[in-house]
matplotlib code that plots the C-alpha trace (Angstrom):
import matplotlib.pyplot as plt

x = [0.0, 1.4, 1.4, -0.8, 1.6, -1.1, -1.6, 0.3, 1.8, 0.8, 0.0, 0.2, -2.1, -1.6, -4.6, -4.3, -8.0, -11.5, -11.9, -8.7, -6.3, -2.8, -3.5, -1.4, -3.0, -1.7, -3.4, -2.1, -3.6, -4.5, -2.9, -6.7, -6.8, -7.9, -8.1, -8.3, -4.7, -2.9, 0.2, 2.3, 1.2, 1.1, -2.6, -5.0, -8.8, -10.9, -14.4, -15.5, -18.3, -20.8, -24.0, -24.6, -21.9, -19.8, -16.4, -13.7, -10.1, -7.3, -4.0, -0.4, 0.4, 3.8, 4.7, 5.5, 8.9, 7.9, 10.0, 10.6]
y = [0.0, 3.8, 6.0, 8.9, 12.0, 14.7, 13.2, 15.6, 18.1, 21.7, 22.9, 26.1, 26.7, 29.4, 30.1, 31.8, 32.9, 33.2, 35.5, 34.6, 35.2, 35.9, 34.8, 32.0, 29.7, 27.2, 24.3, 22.1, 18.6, 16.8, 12.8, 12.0, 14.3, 13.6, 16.4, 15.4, 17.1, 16.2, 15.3, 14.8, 17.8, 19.7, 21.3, 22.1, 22.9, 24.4, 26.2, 29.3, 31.2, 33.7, 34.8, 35.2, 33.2, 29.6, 30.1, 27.1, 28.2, 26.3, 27.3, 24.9, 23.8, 23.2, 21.2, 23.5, 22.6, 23.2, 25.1, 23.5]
z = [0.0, -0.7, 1.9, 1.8, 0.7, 2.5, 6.0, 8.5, 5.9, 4.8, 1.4, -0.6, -3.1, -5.5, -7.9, -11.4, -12.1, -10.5, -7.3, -5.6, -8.7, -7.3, -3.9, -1.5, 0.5, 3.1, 4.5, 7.3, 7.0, 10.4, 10.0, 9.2, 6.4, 2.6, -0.3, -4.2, -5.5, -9.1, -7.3, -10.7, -12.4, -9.2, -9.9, -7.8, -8.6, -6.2, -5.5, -4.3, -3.6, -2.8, -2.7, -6.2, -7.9, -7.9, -9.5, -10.6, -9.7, -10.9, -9.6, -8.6, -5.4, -3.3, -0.1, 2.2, 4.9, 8.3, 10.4, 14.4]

ax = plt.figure().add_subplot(projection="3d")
ax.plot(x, y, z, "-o")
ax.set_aspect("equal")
plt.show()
């Protein structure tokens, strides 16, 4: 079985279009944890929302190193 590369580590997402264009994002996963990520094309594609509108954001993300 393959170990789950997202359990326990945090993620930055960086999205090029929709409402959050040119923003960072980091996500620390607990060791129970899931998310769907293209882990060899290092993609992410995401939802957001409001009110009156749903937009799809793709964007890349990177594993970020913590620092102890």
């Amino acid at each position: 079985m393959r170990s789950d590369p997202i359990r326990g580590k945090t993620v930055r997402c960086s999205y090029e279009d929709g409402p959050t264009a040119g923003t960072r994002f980091e996500h620390t996963f607990a060791p129970d944890g899931t998310v769907m990520l293209d882990l060899d094309a290092g993609t992410v594609v995401s939802f957001a929302s409001n009110e009156k509108q749903l937009f799809v954001q793709h964007g890349t993300f990177e594993f970020a190193e913590r620092v102890t």
